[in-house]
C-alpha positions in Angstrom: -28.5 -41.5 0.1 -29.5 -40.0 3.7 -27.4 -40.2 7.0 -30.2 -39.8 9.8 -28.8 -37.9 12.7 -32.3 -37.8 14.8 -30.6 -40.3 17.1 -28.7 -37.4 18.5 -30.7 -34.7 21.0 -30.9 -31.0 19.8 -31.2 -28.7 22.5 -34.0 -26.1 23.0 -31.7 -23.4 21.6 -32.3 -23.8 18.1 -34.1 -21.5 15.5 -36.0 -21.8 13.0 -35.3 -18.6 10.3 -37.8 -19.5 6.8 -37.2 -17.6 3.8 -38.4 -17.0 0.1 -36.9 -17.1 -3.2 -38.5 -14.5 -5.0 -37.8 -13.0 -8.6 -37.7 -9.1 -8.5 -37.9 -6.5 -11.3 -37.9 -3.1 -11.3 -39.0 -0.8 -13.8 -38.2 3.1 -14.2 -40.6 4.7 -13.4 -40.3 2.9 -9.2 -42.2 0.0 -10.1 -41.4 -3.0 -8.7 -43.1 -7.0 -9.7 -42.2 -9.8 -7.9 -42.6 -13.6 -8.0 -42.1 -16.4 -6.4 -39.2 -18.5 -7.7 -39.4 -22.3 -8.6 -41.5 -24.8 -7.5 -39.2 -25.0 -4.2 -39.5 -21.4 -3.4 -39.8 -21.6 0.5 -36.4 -22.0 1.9 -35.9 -23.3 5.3 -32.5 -23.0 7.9 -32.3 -24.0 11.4 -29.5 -23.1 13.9 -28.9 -25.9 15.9 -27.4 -27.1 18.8 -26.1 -30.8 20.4 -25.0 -31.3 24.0 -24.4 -32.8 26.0 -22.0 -35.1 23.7 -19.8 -37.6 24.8 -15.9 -37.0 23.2 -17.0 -40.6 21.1 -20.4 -38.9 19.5 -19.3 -35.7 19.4 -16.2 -36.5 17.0 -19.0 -39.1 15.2 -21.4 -36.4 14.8 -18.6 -34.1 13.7 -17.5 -36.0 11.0 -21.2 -36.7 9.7 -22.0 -32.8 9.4 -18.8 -32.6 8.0 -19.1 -34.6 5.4 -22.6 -33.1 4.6 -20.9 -29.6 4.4 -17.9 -31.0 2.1 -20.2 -32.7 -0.3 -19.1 -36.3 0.3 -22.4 -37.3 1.9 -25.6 -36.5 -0.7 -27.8 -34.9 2.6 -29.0 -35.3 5.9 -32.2 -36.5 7.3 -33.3 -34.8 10.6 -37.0 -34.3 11.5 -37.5 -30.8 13.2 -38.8 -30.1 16.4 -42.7 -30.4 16.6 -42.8 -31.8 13.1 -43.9 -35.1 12.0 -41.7 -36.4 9.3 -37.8 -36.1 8.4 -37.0 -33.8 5.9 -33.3 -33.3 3.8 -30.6 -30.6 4.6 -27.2 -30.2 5.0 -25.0 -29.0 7.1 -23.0 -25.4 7.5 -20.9 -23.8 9.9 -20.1 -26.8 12.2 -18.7 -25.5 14.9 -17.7 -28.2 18.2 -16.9 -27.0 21.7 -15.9 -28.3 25.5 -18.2 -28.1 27.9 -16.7 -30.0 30.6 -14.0 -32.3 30.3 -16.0 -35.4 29.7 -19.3 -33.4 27.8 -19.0 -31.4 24.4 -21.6 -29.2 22.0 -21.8 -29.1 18.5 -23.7 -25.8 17.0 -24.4 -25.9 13.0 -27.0 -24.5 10.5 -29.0 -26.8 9.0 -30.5 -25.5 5.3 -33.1 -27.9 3.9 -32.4 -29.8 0.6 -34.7 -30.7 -2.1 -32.7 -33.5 -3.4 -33.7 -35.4 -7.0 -33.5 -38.7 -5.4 
């Protein structure tokens, strides 16, 4: 099972950092082989941020990434900016802050997922 959080607005401040799971050996004499590891070998995290929240979906979106990062919800679904489709991830580093008194922002990393179901 999926929560989708695309119903809340990300900012323009987020990144996306891609990376690769790669096997490495090294052999005496210097020389190094590498491969590329599993069929799911291109990993993907985004720093994100939400504002401006209301107290209401702040503390809603709160508890939703917070459940993603404590493993009680399988994975998020969020489609990334100037992508087409959603994709799985969860949640790390949830971090919510005042911007006002009425307004708050909620900053997270997102890593994607490749979940069996």
């Amino acid at each position: 099972m999926s929560v989708s959080i695309d119903s809340y607005e990300t900012t323009y401040n987020c990144s996306k950092t891609p990376a690769y799971n790669i096997k490495e050996t090294q052999f005496g004499d210097g020389y190094i082989q590498t491969a590329l590891d599993g069929i799911n070998y291109q990993r993907e995290e985004w720093s994100i941020e939400f504002e401006p929240l209301t107290t209401s979906a702040a503390n809603t979106l709160e508890n939703i990434l917070l459940e993603s990062v404590n493993g009680t919800s399988k994975v998020l679904s969020w489609t990334p900016m100037g992508e087409a489709s959603a994709k799985k991830w969860t949640a790390h580093q949830v971090n919510k802050r005042p911007n006002s008194t009425t307004t708050w922002s909620i900053t997270c990393s997102f890593r994607r997922e490749f979940p069996l179901s």
